[in-house]
N, C-alpha and C positions, 0 to 999 in steps of 0.2 A: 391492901397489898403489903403494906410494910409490917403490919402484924402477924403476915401469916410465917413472913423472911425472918423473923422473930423467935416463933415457935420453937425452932432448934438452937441451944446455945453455942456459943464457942468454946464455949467448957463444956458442954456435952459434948460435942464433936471431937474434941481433943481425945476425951474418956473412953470414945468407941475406937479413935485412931490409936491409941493405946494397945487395944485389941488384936483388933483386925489389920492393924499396918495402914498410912497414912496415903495411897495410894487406891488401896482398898475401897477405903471410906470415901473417899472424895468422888472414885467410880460410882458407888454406893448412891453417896447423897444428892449425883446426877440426873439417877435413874427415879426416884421418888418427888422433887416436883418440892411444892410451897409447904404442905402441907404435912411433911414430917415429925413424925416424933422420935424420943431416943430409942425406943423399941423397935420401932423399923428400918429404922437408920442400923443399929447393931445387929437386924437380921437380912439385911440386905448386904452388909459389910460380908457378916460371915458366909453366908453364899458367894460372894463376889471372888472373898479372899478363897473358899476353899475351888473354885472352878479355876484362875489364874494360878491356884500352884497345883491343879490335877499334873501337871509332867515340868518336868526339866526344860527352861529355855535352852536356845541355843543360843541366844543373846539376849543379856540384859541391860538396856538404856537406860543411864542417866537422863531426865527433861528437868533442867533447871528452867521452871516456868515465871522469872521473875516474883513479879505480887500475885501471881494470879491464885487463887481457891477456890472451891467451890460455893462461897456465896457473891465472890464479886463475878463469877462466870456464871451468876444467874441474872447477873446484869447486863455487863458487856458481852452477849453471845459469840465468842470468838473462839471456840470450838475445841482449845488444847485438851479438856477432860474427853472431848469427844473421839477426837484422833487419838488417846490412847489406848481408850477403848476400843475403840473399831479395829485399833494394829492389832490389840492382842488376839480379840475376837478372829479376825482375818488371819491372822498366823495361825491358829490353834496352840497361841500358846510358845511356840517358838522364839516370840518377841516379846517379852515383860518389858513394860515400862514404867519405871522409879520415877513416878509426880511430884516433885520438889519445888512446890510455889512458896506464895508468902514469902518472898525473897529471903528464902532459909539459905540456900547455895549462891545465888546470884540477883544482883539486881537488874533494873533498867537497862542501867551503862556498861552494864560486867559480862553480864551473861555472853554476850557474845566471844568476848575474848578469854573466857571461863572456855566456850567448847574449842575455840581455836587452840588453847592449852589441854587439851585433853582432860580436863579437871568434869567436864560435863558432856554428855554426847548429843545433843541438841537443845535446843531450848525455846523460849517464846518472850519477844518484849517488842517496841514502836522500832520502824528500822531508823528512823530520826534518832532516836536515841543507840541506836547498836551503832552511827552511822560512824562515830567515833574509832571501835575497833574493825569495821567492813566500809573504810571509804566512799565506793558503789555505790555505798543504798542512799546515797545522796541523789542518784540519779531520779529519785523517784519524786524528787524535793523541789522543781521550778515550781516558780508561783502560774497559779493558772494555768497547767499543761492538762489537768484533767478537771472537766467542767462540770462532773455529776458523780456522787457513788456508783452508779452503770458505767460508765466510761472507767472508772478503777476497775471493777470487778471483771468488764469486758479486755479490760489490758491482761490481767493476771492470768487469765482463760486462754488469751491470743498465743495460738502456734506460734506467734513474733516473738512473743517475750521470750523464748528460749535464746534463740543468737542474740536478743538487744540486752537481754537485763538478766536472766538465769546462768548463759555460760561466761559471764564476764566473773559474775560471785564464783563461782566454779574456779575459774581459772587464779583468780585474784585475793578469794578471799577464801578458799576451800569451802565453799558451806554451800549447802544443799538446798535452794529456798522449796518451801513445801506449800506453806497456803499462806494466807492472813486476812484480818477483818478490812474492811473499807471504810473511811469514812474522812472528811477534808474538813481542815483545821478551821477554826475561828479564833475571836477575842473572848476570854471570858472573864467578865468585870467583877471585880468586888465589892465588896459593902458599900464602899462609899459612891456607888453609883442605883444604890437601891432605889431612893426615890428621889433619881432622875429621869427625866423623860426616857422612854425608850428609843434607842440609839436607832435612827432609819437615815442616817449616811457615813460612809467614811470620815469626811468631814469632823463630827463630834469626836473623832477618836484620837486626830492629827492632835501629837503632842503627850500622849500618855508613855505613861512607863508600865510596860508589860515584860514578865519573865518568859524567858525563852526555854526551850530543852536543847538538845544538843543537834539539834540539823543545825549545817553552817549556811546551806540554800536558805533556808526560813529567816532565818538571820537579813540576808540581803532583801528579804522581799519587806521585812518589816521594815528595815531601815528606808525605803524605799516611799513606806506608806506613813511615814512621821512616827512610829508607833513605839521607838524607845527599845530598842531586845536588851534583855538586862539578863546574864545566869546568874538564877538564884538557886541554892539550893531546895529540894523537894519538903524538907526538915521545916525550913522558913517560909515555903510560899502559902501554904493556908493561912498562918496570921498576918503575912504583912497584907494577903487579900482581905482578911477580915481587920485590921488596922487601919488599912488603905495608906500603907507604907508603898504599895504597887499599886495600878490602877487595874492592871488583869493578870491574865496569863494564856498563851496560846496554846490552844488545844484542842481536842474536839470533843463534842457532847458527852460520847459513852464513858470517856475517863473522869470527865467532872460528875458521874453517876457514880461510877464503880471505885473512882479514888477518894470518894468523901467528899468531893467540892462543894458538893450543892448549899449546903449551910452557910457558905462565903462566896459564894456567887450570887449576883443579883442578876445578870443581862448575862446571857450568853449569844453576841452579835456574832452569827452565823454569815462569816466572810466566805469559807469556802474557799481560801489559797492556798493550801499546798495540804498534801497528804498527809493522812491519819493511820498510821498502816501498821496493826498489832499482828507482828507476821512468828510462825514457826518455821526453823531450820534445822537442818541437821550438819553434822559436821560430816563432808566430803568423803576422808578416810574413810569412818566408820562405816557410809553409805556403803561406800565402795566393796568395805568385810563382808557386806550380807549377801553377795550370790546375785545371780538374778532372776529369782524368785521371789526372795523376799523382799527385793528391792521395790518390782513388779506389786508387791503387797504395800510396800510405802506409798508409793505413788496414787494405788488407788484408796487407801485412807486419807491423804492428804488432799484429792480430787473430794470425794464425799467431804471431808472434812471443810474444804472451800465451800462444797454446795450450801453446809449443813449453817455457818454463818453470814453466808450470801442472802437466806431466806430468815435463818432466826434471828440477826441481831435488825435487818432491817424491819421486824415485827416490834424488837424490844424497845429499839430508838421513838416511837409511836405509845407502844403497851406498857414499857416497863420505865423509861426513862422520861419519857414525855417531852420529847424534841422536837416540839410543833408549837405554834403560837391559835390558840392559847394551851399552855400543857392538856394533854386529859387529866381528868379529874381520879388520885390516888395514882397519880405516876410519883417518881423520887423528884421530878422540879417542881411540881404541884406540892406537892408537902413541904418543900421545901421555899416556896415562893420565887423561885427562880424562874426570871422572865426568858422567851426566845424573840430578839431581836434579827429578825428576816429581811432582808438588806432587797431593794428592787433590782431588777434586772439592770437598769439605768446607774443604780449605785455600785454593783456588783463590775459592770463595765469599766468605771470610772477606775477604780481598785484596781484592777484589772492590766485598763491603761498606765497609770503610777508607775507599777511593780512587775509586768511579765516579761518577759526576753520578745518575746514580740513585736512591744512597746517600745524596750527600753532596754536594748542588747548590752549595751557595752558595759552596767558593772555583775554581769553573770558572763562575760566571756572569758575569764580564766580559770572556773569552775566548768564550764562547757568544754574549752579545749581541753582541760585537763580528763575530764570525762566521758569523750570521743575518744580522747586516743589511751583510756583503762578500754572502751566497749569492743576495739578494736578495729576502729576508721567510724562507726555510726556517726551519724548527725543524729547526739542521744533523743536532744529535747525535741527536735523535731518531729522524728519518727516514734515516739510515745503519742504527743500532739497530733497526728494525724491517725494512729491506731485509738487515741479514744474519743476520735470523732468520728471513725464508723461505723458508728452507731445514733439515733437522733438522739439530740439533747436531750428532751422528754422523756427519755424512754426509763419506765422507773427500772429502779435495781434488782428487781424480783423477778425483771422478764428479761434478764439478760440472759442467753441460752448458756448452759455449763458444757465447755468440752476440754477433753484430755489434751492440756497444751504440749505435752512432752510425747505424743505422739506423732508421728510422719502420716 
Protein backbone atom coordinates (compact mmCIF):
# COMPACT_ATOMS: atom_id res chain seq x y z
CA UNK A 1 0.00 0.00 0.00
CA UNK A 2 2.47 2.45 0.86
CA UNK A 3 4.41 1.92 -2.37
CA UNK A 4 1.85 2.34 -4.47
CA UNK A 5 0.91 6.26 -2.32
CA UNK A 6 4.60 6.59 -3.44
CA UNK A 7 4.42 6.25 -7.07
CA UNK A 8 3.52 9.93 -7.55
CA UNK A 9 5.82 12.47 -6.18
CA UNK A 10 5.41 15.70 -4.44
CA UNK A 11 7.60 17.25 -6.94
CA UNK A 12 5.77 15.81 -9.39
CA UNK A 13 2.50 16.97 -8.22
CA UNK A 14 3.77 20.35 -7.55
CA UNK A 15 5.15 20.28 -11.74
CA UNK A 16 1.45 19.40 -12.98
CA UNK A 17 -0.06 21.95 -10.33
CA UNK A 18 2.28 24.39 -12.06
CA UNK A 19 0.25 23.53 -15.05
CA UNK A 20 -3.07 23.07 -14.64
CA UNK A 21 -3.60 25.17 -11.37
CA UNK A 22 -3.49 23.62 -7.87
CA UNK A 23 -7.04 22.97 -7.59
CA UNK A 24 -7.18 21.25 -10.67
CA UNK A 25 -4.78 18.82 -9.90
CA UNK A 26 -5.83 17.83 -6.45
CA UNK A 27 -9.48 17.21 -8.27
CA UNK A 28 -7.42 15.40 -10.82
CA UNK A 29 -5.27 13.31 -8.40
CA UNK A 30 -8.87 12.36 -6.50
CA UNK A 31 -10.35 10.83 -9.29
CA UNK A 32 -7.25 8.40 -10.36
CA UNK A 33 -6.81 6.29 -7.21
CA UNK A 34 -3.05 4.59 -5.84
CA UNK A 35 -1.89 3.90 -8.89
CA UNK A 36 -1.00 7.09 -10.55
CA UNK A 37 1.44 8.32 -12.70
CA UNK A 38 2.81 11.99 -13.87
CA UNK A 39 1.06 11.35 -17.23
CA UNK A 40 -2.17 10.72 -15.98
CA UNK A 41 -2.21 12.88 -13.30
CA UNK A 42 -1.33 15.92 -16.08
CA UNK A 43 -3.98 14.51 -18.25
CA UNK A 44 -6.51 14.25 -15.99
CA UNK A 45 -5.57 17.76 -14.63
CA UNK A 46 -5.90 19.17 -18.08
CA UNK A 47 -9.36 17.81 -18.56
CA UNK A 48 -10.36 18.73 -15.29
CA UNK A 49 -8.85 22.35 -15.65
CA UNK A 50 -10.32 22.81 -19.09
CA UNK A 51 -14.21 21.53 -18.01
CA UNK A 52 -14.09 23.90 -14.68
CA UNK A 53 -13.31 26.99 -16.71
CA UNK A 54 -15.65 25.93 -19.96
CA UNK A 55 -17.84 29.36 -18.47
CA UNK A 56 -17.69 32.12 -16.10
CA UNK A 57 -18.58 31.51 -12.41
CA UNK A 58 -20.82 33.57 -10.69
CA UNK A 59 -18.89 32.87 -7.75
CA UNK A 60 -15.73 32.02 -6.93
CA UNK A 61 -14.81 30.55 -3.18
CA UNK A 62 -11.89 30.71 -1.35
CA UNK A 63 -11.56 26.91 0.96
CA UNK A 64 -8.84 27.32 3.14
CA UNK A 65 -8.54 23.56 3.78
CA UNK A 66 -6.00 23.75 6.60
CA UNK A 67 -3.28 20.60 5.99
CA UNK A 68 -5.39 18.92 4.03
CA UNK A 69 -4.15 17.53 0.10
CA UNK A 70 -4.73 15.20 -1.79
CA UNK A 71 -2.54 12.53 -0.31
CA UNK A 72 -3.42 12.90 3.29
CA UNK A 73 -7.17 12.91 2.02
CA UNK A 74 -6.40 9.49 0.79
CA UNK A 75 -5.99 8.74 4.15
CA UNK A 76 -8.26 10.45 6.33
CA UNK A 77 -11.50 10.21 3.93
CA UNK A 78 -13.05 13.34 5.07
CA UNK A 79 -14.38 14.40 1.73
CA UNK A 80 -13.26 18.37 1.37
CA UNK A 81 -11.74 17.35 -2.31
CA UNK A 82 -15.02 15.76 -2.74
CA UNK A 83 -17.53 18.62 -1.77
CA UNK A 84 -15.62 20.59 -4.16
CA UNK A 85 -15.97 18.69 -6.73
CA UNK A 86 -19.51 17.79 -6.42
CA UNK A 87 -20.38 22.00 -5.87
CA UNK A 88 -18.75 22.58 -9.11
CA UNK A 89 -20.12 19.66 -10.76
CA UNK A 90 -23.75 20.56 -9.32
CA UNK A 91 -23.55 24.23 -10.20
CA UNK A 92 -22.39 23.69 -13.69
CA UNK A 93 -19.83 25.67 -12.97
CA UNK A 94 -21.37 28.75 -11.49
CA UNK A 95 -19.52 27.89 -8.19
CA UNK A 96 -15.46 27.43 -8.57
CA UNK A 97 -13.93 26.55 -5.69
CA UNK A 98 -9.95 27.70 -4.92
CA UNK A 99 -8.66 24.40 -2.82
CA UNK A 100 -5.99 25.91 -0.62
CA UNK A 101 -4.72 23.24 1.70
CA UNK A 102 -1.46 22.43 3.07
CA UNK A 103 -1.92 25.08 5.36
CA UNK A 104 -0.90 27.66 2.45
CA UNK A 105 -3.80 30.30 3.78
CA UNK A 106 -4.80 29.02 7.11
CA UNK A 107 -4.08 26.53 9.73
CA UNK A 108 -5.84 24.32 12.32
CA UNK A 109 -6.45 27.36 14.64
CA UNK A 110 -6.81 30.26 12.05
CA UNK A 111 -8.82 29.19 9.44
CA UNK A 112 -11.87 29.81 11.18
CA UNK A 113 -11.26 33.22 12.02
CA UNK A 114 -9.53 33.60 8.45
CA UNK A 115 -13.37 33.11 7.07
CA UNK A 116 -14.83 35.04 9.89
CA UNK A 117 -12.50 37.96 8.58
CA UNK A 118 -13.45 37.57 5.09
CA UNK A 119 -9.78 36.67 4.17
CA UNK A 120 -11.33 33.07 3.16
CA UNK A 121 -14.86 31.97 2.23
CA UNK A 122 -15.19 28.62 3.95
CA UNK A 123 -12.93 26.28 5.11
CA UNK A 124 -12.16 22.68 6.66
CA UNK A 125 -10.12 21.89 10.10
CA UNK A 126 -11.23 19.71 14.01
CA UNK A 127 -13.99 22.06 15.49
CA UNK A 128 -11.82 21.39 18.83
CA UNK A 129 -9.40 23.22 17.21
CA UNK A 130 -11.61 26.13 15.44
CA UNK A 131 -13.40 26.07 18.94
CA UNK A 132 -11.08 29.02 19.88
CA UNK A 133 -12.50 31.48 17.11
CA UNK A 134 -16.50 29.80 17.14
CA UNK A 135 -16.80 29.18 20.96
CA UNK A 136 -20.05 26.80 20.21
CA UNK A 137 -18.20 24.06 18.71
CA UNK A 138 -17.27 23.28 22.23
CA UNK A 139 -20.66 22.21 22.45
CA UNK A 140 -19.82 19.14 20.75
CA UNK A 141 -16.76 18.55 23.40
CA UNK A 142 -18.42 16.65 26.88
CA UNK A 143 -16.72 13.79 27.78
CA UNK A 144 -18.91 10.65 26.97
CA UNK A 145 -22.05 12.37 25.42
CA UNK A 146 -21.70 10.33 22.17
CA UNK A 147 -20.89 6.62 22.86
CA UNK A 148 -20.14 5.42 19.13
CA UNK A 149 -19.08 7.06 15.52
CA UNK A 150 -23.15 6.14 14.83
CA UNK A 151 -24.37 8.10 17.52
CA UNK A 152 -22.00 11.25 15.82
CA UNK A 153 -22.93 10.58 12.55
CA UNK A 154 -26.62 9.93 13.66
CA UNK A 155 -26.55 13.59 15.62
CA UNK A 156 -25.13 15.48 12.52
CA UNK A 157 -28.01 13.73 10.27
CA UNK A 158 -30.71 14.63 13.13
CA UNK A 159 -33.42 17.37 12.01
CA UNK A 160 -32.49 18.36 15.93
CA UNK A 161 -29.24 19.43 15.28
CA UNK A 162 -30.62 22.35 13.31
CA UNK A 163 -32.16 24.53 16.57
CA UNK A 164 -29.62 22.71 19.13
CA UNK A 165 -26.08 23.05 17.43
CA UNK A 166 -26.41 24.56 13.56
CA UNK A 167 -28.61 27.95 14.30
CA UNK A 168 -26.67 28.73 17.37
CA UNK A 169 -23.15 28.87 14.97
CA UNK A 170 -25.45 30.87 12.71
CA UNK A 171 -26.46 33.17 15.01
CA UNK A 172 -23.27 33.27 17.12
CA UNK A 173 -20.57 32.65 15.11
CA UNK A 174 -21.88 33.41 11.42
CA UNK A 175 -20.77 30.26 9.81
CA UNK A 176 -22.50 27.81 7.91
CA UNK A 177 -21.70 24.18 9.37
CA UNK A 178 -21.99 21.82 6.14
CA UNK A 179 -20.65 18.19 7.00
CA UNK A 180 -17.66 16.70 8.79
CA UNK A 181 -15.81 13.41 9.43
CA UNK A 182 -16.58 11.41 12.79
CA UNK A 183 -14.61 9.78 14.86
CA UNK A 184 -13.85 9.99 19.25
CA UNK A 185 -10.64 10.95 20.51
CA UNK A 186 -8.13 8.60 22.51
CA UNK A 187 -4.62 8.60 24.12
CA UNK A 188 -1.95 8.28 21.81
CA UNK A 189 1.36 7.20 23.40
CA UNK A 190 4.88 7.58 22.33
CA UNK A 191 7.99 5.92 22.07
CA UNK A 192 8.66 5.36 25.21
CA UNK A 193 5.69 3.21 25.74
CA UNK A 194 6.73 1.04 22.79
CA UNK A 195 7.64 -1.94 24.72
CA UNK A 196 5.26 -1.70 27.35
CA UNK A 197 2.57 -3.88 27.86
CA UNK A 198 -0.33 -2.92 26.01
CA UNK A 199 -2.48 -0.38 27.97
CA UNK A 200 -6.03 -2.51 28.83
CA UNK A 201 -7.14 0.18 31.65
CA UNK A 202 -7.35 3.66 32.52
CA UNK A 203 -5.65 2.95 35.33
CA UNK A 204 -1.90 2.67 33.44
CA UNK A 205 -2.50 6.13 32.10
CA UNK A 206 -3.49 8.01 35.71
CA UNK A 207 -0.38 10.26 35.89
CA UNK A 208 0.87 10.81 32.33
CA UNK A 209 1.58 13.97 30.48
CA UNK A 210 -0.40 14.18 27.32
CA UNK A 211 -0.60 17.36 24.81
CA UNK A 212 -3.72 18.76 24.34
CA UNK A 213 -5.25 20.89 21.11
CA UNK A 214 -7.37 23.53 21.68
CA UNK A 215 -10.92 22.07 23.05
CA UNK A 216 -11.20 23.66 26.47
CA UNK A 217 -14.15 20.70 27.31
CA UNK A 218 -11.29 18.12 26.54
CA UNK A 219 -9.22 19.83 28.83
CA UNK A 220 -11.68 19.19 31.86
CA UNK A 221 -12.30 15.60 30.95
CA UNK A 222 -8.60 14.97 31.00
CA UNK A 223 -7.84 16.60 34.04
CA UNK A 224 -10.54 14.68 35.33
CA UNK A 225 -8.97 11.37 34.19
CA UNK A 226 -5.35 12.11 35.87
CA UNK A 227 -3.98 12.56 32.35
CA UNK A 228 -1.87 15.79 32.63
CA UNK A 229 -3.32 18.26 29.32
CA UNK A 230 -0.38 20.11 28.58
CA UNK A 231 -0.54 22.80 25.04
CA UNK A 232 2.20 21.99 23.10
CA UNK A 233 2.73 23.18 20.10
CA UNK A 234 2.19 21.01 16.78
CA UNK A 235 6.14 21.98 15.76
CA UNK A 236 7.20 20.16 19.20
CA UNK A 237 4.79 17.35 19.58
CA UNK A 238 6.33 14.53 17.24
CA UNK A 239 9.76 14.82 19.03
CA UNK A 240 8.84 15.17 22.38
CA UNK A 241 6.49 11.98 21.42
CA UNK A 242 9.38 10.35 20.07
CA UNK A 243 11.86 11.71 23.14
CA UNK A 244 9.19 10.83 25.55
CA UNK A 245 9.47 14.43 26.79
CA UNK A 246 5.34 13.69 26.64
CA UNK A 247 3.93 10.48 27.20
CA UNK A 248 0.91 11.01 24.35
CA UNK A 249 -1.22 13.22 22.77
CA UNK A 250 -5.05 13.14 22.44
CA UNK A 251 -6.35 12.54 19.41
CA UNK A 252 -7.89 10.33 17.28
CA UNK A 253 -6.67 7.40 14.94
CA UNK A 254 -7.12 9.05 11.32
CA UNK A 255 -4.84 12.20 12.35
CA UNK A 256 -2.05 10.00 13.77
CA UNK A 257 -2.40 8.43 9.95
CA UNK A 258 -2.72 11.44 8.00
CA UNK A 259 -0.50 13.78 10.39
CA UNK A 260 2.66 11.52 10.29
CA UNK A 261 2.26 10.16 13.85
CA UNK A 262 2.50 6.84 13.38
CA UNK A 263 6.48 6.65 13.43
CA UNK A 264 6.07 8.17 17.18
CA UNK A 265 3.28 6.35 18.26
CA UNK A 266 3.56 3.04 19.81
CA UNK A 267 -0.21 2.48 21.60
CA UNK A 268 -3.02 4.24 20.37
CA UNK A 269 -5.43 3.47 23.76
CA UNK A 270 -8.64 3.95 22.07
CA UNK A 271 -10.70 5.82 25.04
CA UNK A 272 -13.45 7.17 22.93
CA UNK A 273 -14.10 10.58 25.19
CA UNK A 274 -14.90 13.29 23.37
CA UNK A 275 -15.07 14.08 19.62
CA UNK A 276 -12.89 13.86 16.68
CA UNK A 277 -14.76 16.07 14.31
CA UNK A 278 -12.84 17.39 10.96
CA UNK A 279 -15.84 19.49 9.87
CA UNK A 280 -16.29 22.00 6.68
CA UNK A 281 -18.04 25.53 6.86
CA UNK A 282 -18.82 28.19 5.16
CA UNK A 283 -18.93 31.70 6.27
CA UNK A 284 -22.92 32.78 6.77
CA UNK A 285 -22.69 36.12 4.69
CA UNK A 286 -21.30 34.48 1.71
CA UNK A 287 -23.88 31.53 2.12
CA UNK A 288 -26.39 34.12 2.27
CA UNK A 289 -24.90 35.86 -1.43
CA UNK A 290 -25.75 32.83 -3.24
CA UNK A 291 -29.52 32.99 -3.90
CA UNK A 292 -31.45 30.13 -3.24
CA UNK A 293 -30.53 27.93 -5.65
CA UNK A 294 -27.40 27.70 -5.25
CA UNK A 295 -27.61 27.60 -1.67
CA UNK A 296 -30.12 24.47 -2.34
CA UNK A 297 -26.85 23.18 -4.44
CA UNK A 298 -24.62 23.71 -1.20
CA UNK A 299 -26.51 21.85 0.95
CA UNK A 300 -26.89 19.03 -1.15
CA UNK A 301 -23.09 18.69 -1.84
CA UNK A 302 -22.53 18.93 1.76
CA UNK A 303 -25.44 16.06 2.30
CA UNK A 304 -23.59 13.78 -0.32
CA UNK A 305 -20.42 15.10 0.99
CA UNK A 306 -21.52 13.65 4.74
CA UNK A 307 -22.59 10.40 3.04
CA UNK A 308 -19.58 10.16 1.06
CA UNK A 309 -17.06 10.05 4.44
CA UNK A 310 -19.70 8.44 6.68
CA UNK A 311 -18.99 5.25 4.35
CA UNK A 312 -15.34 6.01 3.08
CA UNK A 313 -13.44 6.99 5.96
CA UNK A 314 -15.09 4.27 8.07
CA UNK A 315 -13.76 1.71 5.28
CA UNK A 316 -10.28 3.64 5.54
CA UNK A 317 -9.99 3.43 9.62
CA UNK A 318 -10.05 -0.67 9.00
CA UNK A 319 -8.20 -0.67 5.03
CA UNK A 320 -6.06 2.27 4.96
CA UNK A 321 -5.23 3.08 8.52
CA UNK A 322 -5.59 -0.15 10.44
CA UNK A 323 -7.49 0.94 13.45
CA UNK A 324 -8.29 -2.39 14.81
CA UNK A 325 -6.30 -4.65 17.20
CA UNK A 326 -4.36 -6.31 15.62
CA UNK A 327 -3.76 -3.76 12.52
CA UNK A 328 -4.43 -5.47 9.08
CA UNK A 329 -1.57 -6.36 7.53
CA UNK A 330 0.15 -3.24 5.00
CA UNK A 331 -2.23 -0.68 6.75
CA UNK A 332 0.05 2.74 7.91
CA UNK A 333 -0.05 1.25 12.00
CA UNK A 334 1.10 -2.00 10.70
CA UNK A 335 4.16 -0.48 8.83
CA UNK A 336 4.50 1.40 11.25
CA UNK A 337 4.27 -1.01 14.40
CA UNK A 338 1.76 1.01 16.12
CA UNK A 339 -0.30 -0.99 18.61
CA UNK A 340 -4.38 -0.38 19.10
CA UNK A 341 -5.03 -0.64 22.72
CA UNK A 342 -9.12 -1.37 23.00
CA UNK A 343 -10.07 -0.46 26.47
CA UNK A 344 -13.26 -3.19 27.81
CA UNK A 345 -16.64 -1.93 28.07
CA UNK A 346 -15.98 -2.30 32.13
CA UNK A 347 -12.94 0.16 31.51
CA UNK A 348 -14.48 2.37 29.16
CA UNK A 349 -17.37 2.65 32.05
CA UNK A 350 -14.99 3.35 34.64
CA UNK A 351 -13.46 6.46 32.42
CA UNK A 352 -16.56 7.36 31.80
CA UNK A 353 -17.68 7.49 35.48
CA UNK A 354 -14.25 9.79 36.48
CA UNK A 355 -14.92 12.39 33.82
CA UNK A 356 -18.70 12.79 32.35
CA UNK A 357 -21.22 15.47 33.46
CA UNK A 358 -23.40 12.66 34.30
CA UNK A 359 -21.05 11.47 36.81
CA UNK A 360 -19.43 14.22 37.74
CA UNK A 361 -21.49 17.65 37.09
CA UNK A 362 -20.11 20.16 38.86
CA UNK A 363 -16.52 21.02 37.27
CA UNK A 364 -18.32 21.25 33.59
CA UNK A 365 -21.28 23.33 35.03
CA UNK A 366 -19.92 26.68 33.90
CA UNK A 367 -19.17 25.61 30.56
CA UNK A 368 -22.71 23.98 30.37
CA UNK A 369 -24.56 27.21 31.76
CA UNK A 370 -22.58 29.28 29.63
CA UNK A 371 -23.48 27.07 26.64
CA UNK A 372 -27.27 26.78 27.27
CA UNK A 373 -27.70 30.09 27.37
CA UNK A 374 -25.23 30.79 23.71
CA UNK A 375 -27.95 27.58 22.34
CA UNK A 376 -30.66 29.57 23.39
CA UNK A 377 -32.30 27.98 26.87
CA UNK A 378 -31.18 24.05 25.42
CA UNK A 379 -30.21 21.74 28.15
CA UNK A 380 -27.12 21.45 25.45
CA UNK A 381 -25.49 18.32 26.87
CA UNK A 382 -28.34 16.58 27.56
CA UNK A 383 -30.19 16.82 24.64
CA UNK A 384 -27.19 15.67 22.21
CA UNK A 385 -26.99 12.71 25.00
CA UNK A 386 -30.26 11.52 24.39
CA UNK A 387 -30.24 12.28 20.39
CA UNK A 388 -27.36 9.98 20.20
CA UNK A 389 -28.81 7.40 22.04
CA UNK A 390 -31.56 6.71 19.58
CA UNK A 391 -30.02 4.78 18.00
CA UNK A 392 -28.57 1.07 19.71
CA UNK A 393 -25.04 1.36 20.75
CA UNK A 394 -24.08 -1.39 18.42
CA UNK A 395 -25.35 -0.05 15.58
CA UNK A 396 -22.15 0.37 13.27
CA UNK A 397 -21.63 3.70 11.56
CA UNK A 398 -22.26 2.51 8.10
CA UNK A 399 -25.90 1.74 8.83
CA UNK A 400 -26.84 4.84 10.12
CA UNK A 401 -29.55 5.93 7.71
CA UNK A 402 -28.44 9.51 5.83
CA UNK A 403 -31.20 12.20 5.86
CA UNK A 404 -31.45 15.89 4.94
CA UNK A 405 -31.16 17.47 8.45
CA UNK A 406 -31.91 21.05 7.09
CA UNK A 407 -35.14 19.95 5.81
CA UNK A 408 -38.85 20.30 7.65
Amino acid sequence: MSKNREKLTRRDFMKVSAHFGMTSTLIAAGTLGAGATVSSLARAAESTQKERYSAPPKFQLKFGASGFNEKNLDIQKSAQLFFARDLEERTNGAIRVEFIGSNQICGQTNCVKKTQQGIIDMYSASTQNSAGGAPYLNVLDYAYMFPSRASQFHFFYSKKSEPLFREPLRQRHKMQFLFTHCELRGIQLGLKWKDKPLVTSIDQLAGTKNRVTGTQLGRIAMQLMNLNPVPIAWEETLDGLKQGLIDGAETWMGAVAYAGMAPVVSQCVDLKFFSGTEHTAMSLPVFDKLGSDLQDDVMESAYVAQIFTQGMNEAALTDVIGATNPPRPGTIFAENNTRVATLSDAELRKAEEMCSPEFNPEPWEQWRDRLNKWSGGHDTYQEIYDIAREIPRDTSAVNVPPQRWWMS
